[in-house]
One Martini backbone bead per residue (centre of mass of N, CA, C, O) as a GRO file, in nm:
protein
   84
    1UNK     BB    1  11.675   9.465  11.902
    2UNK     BB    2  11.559   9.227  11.767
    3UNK     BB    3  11.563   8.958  11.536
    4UNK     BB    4  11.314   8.997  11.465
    5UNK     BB    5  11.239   9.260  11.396
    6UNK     BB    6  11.474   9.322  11.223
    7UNK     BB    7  11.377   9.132  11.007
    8UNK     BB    8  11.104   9.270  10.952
    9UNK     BB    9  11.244   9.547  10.891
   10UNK     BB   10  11.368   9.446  10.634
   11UNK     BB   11  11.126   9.326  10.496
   12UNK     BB   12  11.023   9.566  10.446
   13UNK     BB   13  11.182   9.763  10.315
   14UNK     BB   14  11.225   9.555  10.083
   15UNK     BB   15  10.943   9.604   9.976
   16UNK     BB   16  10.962   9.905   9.935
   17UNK     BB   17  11.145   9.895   9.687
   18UNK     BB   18  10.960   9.768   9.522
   19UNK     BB   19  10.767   9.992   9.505
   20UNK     BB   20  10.962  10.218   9.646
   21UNK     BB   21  11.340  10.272   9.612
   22UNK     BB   22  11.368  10.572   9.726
   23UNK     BB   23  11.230  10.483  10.028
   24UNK     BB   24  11.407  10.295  10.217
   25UNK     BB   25  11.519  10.453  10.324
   26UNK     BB   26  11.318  10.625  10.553
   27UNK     BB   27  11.263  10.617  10.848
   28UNK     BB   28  11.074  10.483  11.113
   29UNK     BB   29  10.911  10.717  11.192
   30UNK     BB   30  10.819  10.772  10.946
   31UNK     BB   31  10.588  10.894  10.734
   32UNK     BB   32  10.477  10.669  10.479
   33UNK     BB   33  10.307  10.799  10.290
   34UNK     BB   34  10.480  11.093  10.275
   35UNK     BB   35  10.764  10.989  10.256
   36UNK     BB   36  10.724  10.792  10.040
   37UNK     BB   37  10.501  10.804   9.850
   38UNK     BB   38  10.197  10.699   9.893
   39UNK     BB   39   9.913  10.508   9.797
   40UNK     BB   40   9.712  10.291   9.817
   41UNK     BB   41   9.770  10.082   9.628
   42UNK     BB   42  10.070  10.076   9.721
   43UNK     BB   43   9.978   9.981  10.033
   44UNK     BB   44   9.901   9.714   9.932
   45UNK     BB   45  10.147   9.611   9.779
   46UNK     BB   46  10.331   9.636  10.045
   47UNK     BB   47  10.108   9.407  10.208
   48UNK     BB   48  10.189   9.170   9.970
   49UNK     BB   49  10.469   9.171   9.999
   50UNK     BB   50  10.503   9.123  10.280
   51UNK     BB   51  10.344   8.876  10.299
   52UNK     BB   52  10.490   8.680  10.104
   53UNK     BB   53  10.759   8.729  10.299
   54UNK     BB   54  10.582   8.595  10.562
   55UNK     BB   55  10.347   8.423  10.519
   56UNK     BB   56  10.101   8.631  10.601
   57UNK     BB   57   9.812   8.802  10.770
   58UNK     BB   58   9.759   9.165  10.734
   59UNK     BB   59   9.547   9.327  10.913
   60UNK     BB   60   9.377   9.567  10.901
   61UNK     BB   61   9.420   9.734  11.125
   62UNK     BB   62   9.753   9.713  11.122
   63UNK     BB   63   9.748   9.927  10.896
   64UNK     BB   64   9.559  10.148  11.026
   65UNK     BB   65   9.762  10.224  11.282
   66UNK     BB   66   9.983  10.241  11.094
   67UNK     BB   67  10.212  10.512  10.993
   68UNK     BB   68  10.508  10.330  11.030
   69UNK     BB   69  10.770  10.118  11.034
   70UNK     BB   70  10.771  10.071  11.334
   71UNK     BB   71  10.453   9.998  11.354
   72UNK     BB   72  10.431   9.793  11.115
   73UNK     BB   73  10.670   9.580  11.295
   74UNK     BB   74  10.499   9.569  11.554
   75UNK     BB   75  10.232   9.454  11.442
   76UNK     BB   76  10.406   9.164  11.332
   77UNK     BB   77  10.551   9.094  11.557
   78UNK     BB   78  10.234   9.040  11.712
   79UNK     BB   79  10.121   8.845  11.494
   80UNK     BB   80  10.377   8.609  11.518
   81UNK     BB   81  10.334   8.580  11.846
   82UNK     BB   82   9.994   8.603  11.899
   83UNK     BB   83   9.929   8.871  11.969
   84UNK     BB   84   9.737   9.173  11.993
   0.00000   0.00000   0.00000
């Protein structure tokens, strides 16, 4: 894991502590909505609190996609490096 990735895997960690703080540990591959009980508010709201802890805006596409800290953690990662 690069120190890019794991920054940002920390940074949601971190936001999603904020959201739901029950739900920090768990698992990478592990569903955001099932096993965090996230609802759309909330994902919307650690969205936000993301995009403020990294200064950026993560389109509707990449939360769209992502359906796992992993997934969400690679989409932003492509985002701050300019891939798509």
């Amino acid at each position: 894991m690069s120190e890019t990735t794991a920054s940002v895997e920390s940074t949601i960690r971190e936001a999603l502590g904020v959201i739901r703080p029950d739900a920090m540990g768990i698992r990478g591959d592990a569903d955001l909505a099932q096993e965090a009980d996230l609802d759309s508010a909330e994902v919307m709201d650690l969205v936000m609190e993301i995009e403020d802890r990294l200064d950026l805006s993560i389109p509707v596409e990449t939360m769209a996609q992502a359906r796992t800290i992993d997934e969400l953690c690679a989409g932003i990662v492509q985002l701050k490096h300019g891939t798509p």
